[in-house]
Every structure is written in C-alpha cells, then in structure tokens.
Phi, psi and omega in degrees: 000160187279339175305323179283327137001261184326313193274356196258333184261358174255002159286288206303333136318290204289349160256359158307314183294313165336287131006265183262007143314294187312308199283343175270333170304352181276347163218143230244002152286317186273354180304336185296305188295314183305351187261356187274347186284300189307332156325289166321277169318316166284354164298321184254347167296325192264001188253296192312289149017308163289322187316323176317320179295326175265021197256299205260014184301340199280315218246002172207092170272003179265001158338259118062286179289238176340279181294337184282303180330323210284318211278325119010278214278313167317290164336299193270328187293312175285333169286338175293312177310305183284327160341295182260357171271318167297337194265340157259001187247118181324141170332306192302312211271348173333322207282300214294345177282329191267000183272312188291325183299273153018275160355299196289294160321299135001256171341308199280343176285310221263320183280347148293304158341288174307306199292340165311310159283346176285304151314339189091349206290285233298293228279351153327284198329311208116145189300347182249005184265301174350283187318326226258318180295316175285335191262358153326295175315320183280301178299338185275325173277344157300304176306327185274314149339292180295296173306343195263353180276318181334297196281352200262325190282304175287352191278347184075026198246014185196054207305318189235138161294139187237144194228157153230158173350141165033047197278336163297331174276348173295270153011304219269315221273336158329264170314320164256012086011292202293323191318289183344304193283337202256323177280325181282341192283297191288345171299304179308341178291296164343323202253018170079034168283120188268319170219146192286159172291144158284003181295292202289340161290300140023242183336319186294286201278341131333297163251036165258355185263326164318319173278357158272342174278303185285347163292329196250015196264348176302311199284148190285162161301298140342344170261358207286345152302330156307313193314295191320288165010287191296283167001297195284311186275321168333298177287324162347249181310354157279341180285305163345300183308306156325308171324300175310269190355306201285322219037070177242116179273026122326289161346280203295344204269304181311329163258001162286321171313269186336298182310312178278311155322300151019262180291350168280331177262014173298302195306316169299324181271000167277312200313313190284002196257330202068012177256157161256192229241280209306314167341301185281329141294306197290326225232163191271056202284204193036050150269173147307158151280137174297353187033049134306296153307030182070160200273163177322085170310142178122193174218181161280131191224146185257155195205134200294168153287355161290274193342299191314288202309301164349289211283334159301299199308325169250062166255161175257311180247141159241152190229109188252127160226132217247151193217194205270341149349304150323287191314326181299304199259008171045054199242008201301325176300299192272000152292333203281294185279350172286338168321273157344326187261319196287318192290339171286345198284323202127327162319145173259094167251155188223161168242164193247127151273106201268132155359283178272335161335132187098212182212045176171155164332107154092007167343282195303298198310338150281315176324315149278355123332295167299328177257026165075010148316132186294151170294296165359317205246342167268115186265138146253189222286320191299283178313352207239306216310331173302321152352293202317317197267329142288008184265152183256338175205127180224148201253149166226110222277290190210044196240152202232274219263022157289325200225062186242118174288355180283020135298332158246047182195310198260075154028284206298330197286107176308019165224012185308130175074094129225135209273139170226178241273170163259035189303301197289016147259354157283168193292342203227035252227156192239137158233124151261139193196128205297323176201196167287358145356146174261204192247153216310310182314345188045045163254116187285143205239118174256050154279304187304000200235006186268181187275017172231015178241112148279137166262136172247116216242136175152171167301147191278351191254341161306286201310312186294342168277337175272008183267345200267315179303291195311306201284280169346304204282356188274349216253000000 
C-alpha cells in the first residue's frame, strides 16, 4: 500500500533527524537547532502514526471514529499543556519539569505495556514480543514512579529522604515480585493463554510503581542529578521495548537514542561524583556528617559586596563558579554585566563549571547561555581546576558542595572523594550566599571557614547590582 510507503519513508526520516538533531546537541553553539531538527523529526514520527489509521480504515472501520478522535484529543491536551507550561516556567524549576516529562515517558511506555496485555495483543504475538512488553512495563513504570518523586524533592514538596528498616532487602523482594509476576504472563503465553488474568497485570504494574517510589525516596539531594539522568535512559529503553512490541522502528530508534545517551551521561556524572551508579541508589548517601575527623577550623568572615567587586576589578584573572543559588535568584544577566565591566578593565575572566552543579544535567550551562555568556569562556572542572591556583580571585555564586574541600580531607563526609572546583587555591576567594546554610547534601562546607575565603551575604541578584554600582563608581 502507498500509505505503508509513507509511513515506512516518514520513519526513516525522522530518525536521520534524530540522529543528527543529537549530534548538533554536542556543542552548545548548535544545540538549539539540533533540538528544533530533532523536534522536527518527532512531528513527522507522530503524523506517520496517524498514517496507521487509514492503513487499516478497509478492514476497521471504527478505527476512524472513536480511537482516531481520542487520539486527536490526547494529542491536542499535551501539546497544549506541554506548550503553555514550557513557555512559563523559570529557569530554577527546569530540573523538576524535565524529571515530570521524563516521567511521563515512562508513564507512556508502561502504558502501552498494559494495554498490550491486557488485551492479549502481547501473548499473539509470541513469548519474546510477550518478555519485551513486561520488561518495557516495567522500567517503564519505575521511571514514572521514581521521576514524579524524583520532581516532588526537587519541587520542594518533599524535603527529606525517607527509609525504612532494611529497606534494600524491601527493595530486592519488590523487584522479584514484579520479575516473578512478568515471569508467569510469558509462561501463560507458552501454555497457549490467550489473556492473562487481570488481577495479575494489575499487581505486576502495581508494583512496579512501589518499587520506583522506593528507589527513589531514600536518594539524598545532592544525587538528584544522576537520578534524573538514570531516569531518563530508563525511559529511553522502555520506550525501545515498546517498540518492538508495536514494531514502530520510530519507537526503537528514539528510545535506543534517548536510553543510550542516558546512560553514557548517568555514567559520566557519577565518574565526576567518584561514585558508582549502584551506590548511589543503594546506598544512604545525603546524611550528616559525623565530625570523626575533627571539627572544622577557623571562623566565618564577613565581606561588604563593594570590597568584593573592588578586589576583582584590580585583579588580573577571576574564576566564577555559578551554582543553583545563582538560578534562584536569576541574577545570571546582571552577573554576565558585572562580567563585561572587569573584561573592559582588562581581567581575565572565566567560569568553572562542576558537573554536577545546579540540579540537573548540564544546569549552570543554560543557564549562562540563557544569559548571553560566551562559550569561550566557559571550563568544566577537568579543564579549568589547575587555574584556580593561579587566579587572584575566584567568586562563588550559590554553589556548596562542589567545592567543599572536606571532599578531599574528610574521611567521615558523605561526599569524601567526589573531585570539586579548586576555589580554595585562590589567593582570594568570595562566596555569595544567602545565610549560613549547608549544601543540598546536609554538609558543612569547609571553604567558608579558611583564612582566604570571605562571605557575602545576601541574594545573589542584590549582590551583583551592588558590585556593578561599586565597579561604575570607580569609572
């Protein structure tokens, strides 16, 4: 048919646009277009998609009718949604929008899964489209699960990790259950079952969303960037699975893309964390510190925000590292123009960037972006940290636990190894900071207590109109 045609050359596009949308996502001059290509390509992956309806009108005809309307109507309330939500929502809240989106994916994987099973459609099919729909379901009902906590912690609707007793062995009994239940679905397909009971898909997708509430309410703040991450390749590959199922190679390509990119940048932000991934589930990370190495030395010294900017402005190199603090108060523009006035002066400035910084991937980096920072001009952590010892002043805009040297001295400290920014080898160094508060991690941070770090206390968008008032008035 010409339709099958169509629908087989608008896959195959949309997944040359997949592709090279990503491969333009690779550098943060082309990323914008690479996500309107990619963009692209899924607009014409969901228009073949329709194409189905009229592939099969000869042979269903309420095809048409009903299920086409619903899909019309499904169709316009998310793009409307996704529309008017994305065009409002601030910068600070990005990470919790791409954890529900995320979600959502998830959510849309696990729910092809049911209806295939539910319907019988899977076990026609065969014991491997059958295996590809539970374990689809399954990663897929974890993601969605995991991500709406995932978005509730960072959203602030959920402030403190929650455990329970032996909650890994909860966990472990969790997970071989859902195996268990996923496993008896593909026997009954074997023994010729034409539809499973529902109680047992039920239960089967029931606890697979418990067991996504219980991975993630446990992980500290400070991990929630991995999460998402993990999250994100999660749905990757349940939507793949899904794929199979459907047998829409749109599907597989987007969600081996999506899934495999995930997990390479799950992998890259724990390698920067110095953690491993299972760690970082498994494990109780974000508690106190125990003060076993001893207590912290020094005192806190307070320092006006005029003094600061002074001491740049006849600096010869500054080293700015922007934290999620910056984003709160959405001062990155008028940091951008106190820039500007030190590069007129003659400084040399640069910003350092930590991995993990903000509360997503890649965070700080739109975030300077959004404000018309140069590229040039922006290091991540590998590239920059030796700087540091040579910089006469490096500033620190709402960023904690990247750059707490009890990452490298303190044993006892639930961020012990994980490599940060080298602020405490400049000659000079400033934290603007709101109070005295510890970092997402619930660590006390022993930068703020050496004898070459001053605080500047206050909003990060005050500060920066008075260091821009003070630097104007020298001129």
């Amino acid at each position: 048919m010409f339709s099958a045609f169509l629908i087989d050359a608008a896959y195959f596009v949309a997944a040359f646009l997949f592709l090279y949308g990503l491969k333009r996502m690779a550098s943060p001059v082309t990323a914008r277009s690479g996500i309107v290509v990619a963009g692209g390509g899924m607009v014409l992956a969901v228009a073949a998609a329709f194409l189905y309806g009229f592939d099969v009108a000869p042979r269903a005809e309420p095809y048409l009718g009903t299920n086409l309307l619903l899909l019309v109507i499904a169709l316009g309330l998310g793009v409307t949604w996704a529309w008017f939500s994305g065009k409002r929502v601030a910068m600070t809240d990005m990470p919790q929008m791409v954890a529900l989106y995320n979600g959502m994916g998830g959510g849309a994987a696990a729910a092809i899964a049911a209806t295939e099973l539910f319907s019988g459609n899977a076990l026609a099919h065969g014991p491997v489209v059958t295996l590809l729909a539970i374990l689809g379901g399954l990663i897929g009902a974890v993601a969605l699960s995991g991500s709406l906590i995932a978005w509730a912690k960072l959203d602030g609707r959920m402030n403190k990790s929650w455990r329970l007793p032996k909650q890994q062995y909860v966990n472990l009994g969790l997970f071989c259950a859902a195996l268990a239940l996923g496993a008896a679905v593909v026997v009954m397909g074997l023994m010729d079952v034409v539809q499973v009971p529902v109680f047992v898909v039920a239960l089967f997708f029931i606890i697979a969303l418990v067991l996504g509430v219980m991975l993630t309410t446990p992980i500290g703040g400070a991990d929630m960037p991995v999460v998402i991450s993990l999250y994100n390749a999660f749905t990757g590959l349940a939507v793949a699975f899904e794929g199979f199922v459907l047998q829409n190679p749109a599907m597989i390509i987007a969600g081996t893309v999506v899934g495999s990119a995930g997990t390479l940048l799950t992998l890259m932000m724990a390698k920067a964390m110095n953690r491993q991934v299972s760690n970082i589930i498994f494990s109780d990370f974000g508690g106190e510190d125990d003060g076993s190495d001893g207590e912290i030395q020094g005192t806190m010294k307070s320092a006006d925000a005029s003094d600061a900017a002074i001491a740049m402005y006849y600096a010869s190199k500054v080293i700015i590292v922007p934290g999620y603090g910056l984003a709160v108060a959405q001062a990155q523009h008028k940091l951008y123009e106190f820039v500007k006035l030190l590069q007129k002066q003659g400084v040399e400035v640069n910003f350092a960037i930590h991995p993990v910084a903000g509360r997503m991937p890649g965070h700080m980096n739109v975030l300077l972006a959004e404000a018309g920072v140069p590229y040039d001009i922006i290091y991540d952590l590998e590239d920059i940290n030796e700087d540091f010892a040579q910089a006469d002043v490096a500033i620190v805009l709402g960023a904690n636990d990247v750059v707490n040297p009890a990452a490298r001295t303190r044993k006892s400290s639930p961020i012990y190894g994980m490599p940060i920014l080298n602020v405490d080898m400049a000659r000079q160094a400033y934290v603007v900071k709101r109070g005295q508060g510890k970092g997402y991690s619930g660590v006390e941070n022993e930068l703020f207590f050496l004898d070459n770090t001053s605080m500047v206390y206050g909003d990060a968008q005050k500060v920066m109109v008075q260091m821009i008032e003070a630097v104007k008035s020298l001129g």
